[in-house]
C-alpha positions in Angstrom: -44.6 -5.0 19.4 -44.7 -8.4 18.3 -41.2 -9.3 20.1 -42.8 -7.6 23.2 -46.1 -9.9 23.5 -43.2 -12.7 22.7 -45.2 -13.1 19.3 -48.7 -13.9 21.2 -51.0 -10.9 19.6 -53.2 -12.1 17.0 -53.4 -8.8 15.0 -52.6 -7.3 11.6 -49.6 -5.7 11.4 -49.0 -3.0 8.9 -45.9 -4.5 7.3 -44.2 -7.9 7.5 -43.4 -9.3 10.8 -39.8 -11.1 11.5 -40.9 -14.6 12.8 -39.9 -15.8 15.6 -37.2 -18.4 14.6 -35.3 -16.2 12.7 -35.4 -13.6 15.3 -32.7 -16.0 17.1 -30.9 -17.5 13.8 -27.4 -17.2 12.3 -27.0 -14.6 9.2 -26.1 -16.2 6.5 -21.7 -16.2 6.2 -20.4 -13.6 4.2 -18.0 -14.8 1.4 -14.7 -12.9 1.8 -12.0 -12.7 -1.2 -8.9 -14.8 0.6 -6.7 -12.8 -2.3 -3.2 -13.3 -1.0 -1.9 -9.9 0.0 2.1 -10.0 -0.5 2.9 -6.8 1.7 0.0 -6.0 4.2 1.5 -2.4 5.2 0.7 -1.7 1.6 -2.6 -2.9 1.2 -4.4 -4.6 -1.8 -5.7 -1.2 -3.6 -1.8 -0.1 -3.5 -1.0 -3.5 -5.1 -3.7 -3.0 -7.7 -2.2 0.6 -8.7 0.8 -0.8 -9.3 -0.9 -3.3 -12.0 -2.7 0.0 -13.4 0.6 2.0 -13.1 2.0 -0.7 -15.6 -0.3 -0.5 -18.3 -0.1 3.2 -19.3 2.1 4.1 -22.0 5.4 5.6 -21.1 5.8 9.4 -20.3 5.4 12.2 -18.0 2.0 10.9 -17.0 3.4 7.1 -16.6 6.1 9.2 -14.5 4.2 11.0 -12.0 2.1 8.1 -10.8 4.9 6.1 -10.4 6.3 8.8 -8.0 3.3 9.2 -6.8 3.1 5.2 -5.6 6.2 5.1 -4.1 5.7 8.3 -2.0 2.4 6.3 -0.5 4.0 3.3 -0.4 6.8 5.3 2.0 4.0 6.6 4.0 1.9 3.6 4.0 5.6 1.6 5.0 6.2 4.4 7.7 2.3 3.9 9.3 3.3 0.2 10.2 7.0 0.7 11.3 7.6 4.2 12.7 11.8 3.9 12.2 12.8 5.5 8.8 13.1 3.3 6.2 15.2 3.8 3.2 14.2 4.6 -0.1 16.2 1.1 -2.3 13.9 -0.8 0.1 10.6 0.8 -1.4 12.2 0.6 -5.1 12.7 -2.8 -4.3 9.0 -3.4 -3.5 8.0 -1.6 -6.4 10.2 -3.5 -8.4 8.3 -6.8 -7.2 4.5 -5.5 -7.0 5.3 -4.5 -10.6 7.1 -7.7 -11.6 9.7 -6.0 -12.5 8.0 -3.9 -14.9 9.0 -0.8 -12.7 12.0 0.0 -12.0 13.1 3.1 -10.2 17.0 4.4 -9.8 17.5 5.7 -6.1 20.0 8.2 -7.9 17.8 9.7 -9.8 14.4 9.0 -7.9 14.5 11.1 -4.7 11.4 10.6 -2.3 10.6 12.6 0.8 12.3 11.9 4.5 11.2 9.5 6.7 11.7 12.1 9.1 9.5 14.7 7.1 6.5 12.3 6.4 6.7 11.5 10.5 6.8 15.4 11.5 4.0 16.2 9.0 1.8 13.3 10.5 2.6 14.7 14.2 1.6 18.6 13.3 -1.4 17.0 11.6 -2.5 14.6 14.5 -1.9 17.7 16.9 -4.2 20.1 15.3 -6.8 18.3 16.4 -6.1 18.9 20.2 -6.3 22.5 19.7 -9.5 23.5 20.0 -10.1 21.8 23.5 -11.3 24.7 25.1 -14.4 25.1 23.0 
């Protein structure tokens, strides 16, 4: 009401009332962390994993995430550049993320096909045009 009577009315107003010059001013700036990110198709939170990943004691557990982490960081790799990639180039990052703290064998260490993660993303985006008609 106030902004309508272009702050005019003389009344009292049940709550507080913005004043006119702030009405018009500048929010204060937002302070952003400028953390470096090394590999932006990762991300920061996959970056941080990896630090978690290398402070559990070793065994199955310890095992499993790491397989875990390099399965996302296929996927996450294959969300920026849509040609397969192959797996010694994700060890590799993994290797350097973890400081070479992790180290993964591609002989022993089998992740899924580029071509898999791709097809299972297009089945998944596709469901959603299905139900057009309704």
């Amino acid at each position: 009401l106030a902004i309508m009577a272009d702050f005019k009315l003389d009344i009292d107003y049940p709550y507080e009332i913005v004043k006119k010059e702030d009405l018009y001013s500048r929010p204060p700036r937002i302070p952003y962390n400028n953390s470096r990110i090394r590999y932006r198709h990762y991300g920061k939170t996959l970056e941080k994993m990896i630090q978690k990943a290398t402070e559990f004691e070793p065994g199955v557990e310890k095992d499993q995430l790491i397989k875990l982490l390099a399965t996302q960081m296929k996927k996450s790799f294959l969300t920026w550049n849509k040609e397969s990639v192959d797996d010694r180039k994700i060890f590799k990052d993994l290797d350097e993320l973890s400081e070479g703290q992790i180290i993964l064998d591609e002989e022993v260490h089998k992740l899924a096909e580029s071509r898999d993660i791709l097809a299972r993303n297009n089945t998944n985006n596709k469901k959603n045009y299905s139900r057009k008609g309704r």
